[in-house]
N, C-alpha and C positions, 0 to 999 in steps of 0.2 A: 873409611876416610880417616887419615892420622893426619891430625895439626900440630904442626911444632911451632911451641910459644917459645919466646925470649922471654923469659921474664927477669926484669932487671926493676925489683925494687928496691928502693931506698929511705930510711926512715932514721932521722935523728935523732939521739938523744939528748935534752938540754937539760940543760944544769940537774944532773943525775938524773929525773925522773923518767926510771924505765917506764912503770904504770902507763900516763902518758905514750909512751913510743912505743907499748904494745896494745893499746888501743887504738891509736891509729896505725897502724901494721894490720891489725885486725879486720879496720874498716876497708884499708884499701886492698884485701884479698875478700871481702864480701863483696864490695864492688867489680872484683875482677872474675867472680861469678868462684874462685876457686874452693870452696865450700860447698857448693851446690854440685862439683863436678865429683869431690870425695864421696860424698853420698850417694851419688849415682852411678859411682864406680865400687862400690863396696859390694856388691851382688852384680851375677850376668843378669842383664839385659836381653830379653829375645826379641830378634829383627822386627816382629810384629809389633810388642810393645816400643821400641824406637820411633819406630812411625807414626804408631799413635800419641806418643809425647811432642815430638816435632811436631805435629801438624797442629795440636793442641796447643805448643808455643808458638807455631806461626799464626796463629788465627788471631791469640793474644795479642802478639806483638804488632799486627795489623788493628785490630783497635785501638791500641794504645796512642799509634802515632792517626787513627782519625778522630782519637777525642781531642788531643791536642791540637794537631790543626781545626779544631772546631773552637777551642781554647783559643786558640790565637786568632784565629776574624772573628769572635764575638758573637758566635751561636749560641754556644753553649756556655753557659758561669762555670769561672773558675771552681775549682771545692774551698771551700770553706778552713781555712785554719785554725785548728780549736787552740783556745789561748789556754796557759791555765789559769784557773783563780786560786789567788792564795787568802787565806784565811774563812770565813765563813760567808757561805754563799746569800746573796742580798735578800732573793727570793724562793720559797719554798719550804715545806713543812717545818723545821726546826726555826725560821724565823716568824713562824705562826703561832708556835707557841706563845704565854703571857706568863708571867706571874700571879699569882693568886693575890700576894698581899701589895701590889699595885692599886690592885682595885678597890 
């Protein structure tokens, strides 16, 4: 099975900052999976392992879209977004510590 992509992207640069326009350049070929197809194009593949990765991404990708629809009517709780904390955290050993000459 040979796919032929168009692939037509496009990424500006503003006001000089390449950095920026190679980090999103970056982002949208991780998203466009083309990372993951260099790698798995770097060595043959034998037709046996093919199908055992496919069937291993279709199983995947069949959970994925039923945890989500489980996500969306409210069976299952969303995951949790961990925030960061910045500076020192309120609870836990280092705020257990005392001073000596407090006391």
């Amino acid at each position: 099975m040979h796919l032929e992509r168009s692939l037509t992207l496009k990424v500006f640069v503003r006001d000089n900052n390449v950095e920026q326009a190679l980090r999103i350049l970056k982002k949208k070929l991780q998203r466009d999976g083309l990372f993951r197809e260099i790698k798995r194009r770097k060595a043959y593949e034998k037709p046996s392992e093919r199908k055992a990765r496919e069937k291993v991404e279709a199983i995947r990708r069949v959970r994925k879209a039923a945890r989500k629809l489980a996500q969306r009517e409210g069976l299952v709780a969303s995951p949790r977004i961990k925030r960061p904390t910045f500076g020192r955290p309120s609870i836990g050993p280092s705020s257990l510590r005392f001073n000596i000459r407090e006391m």
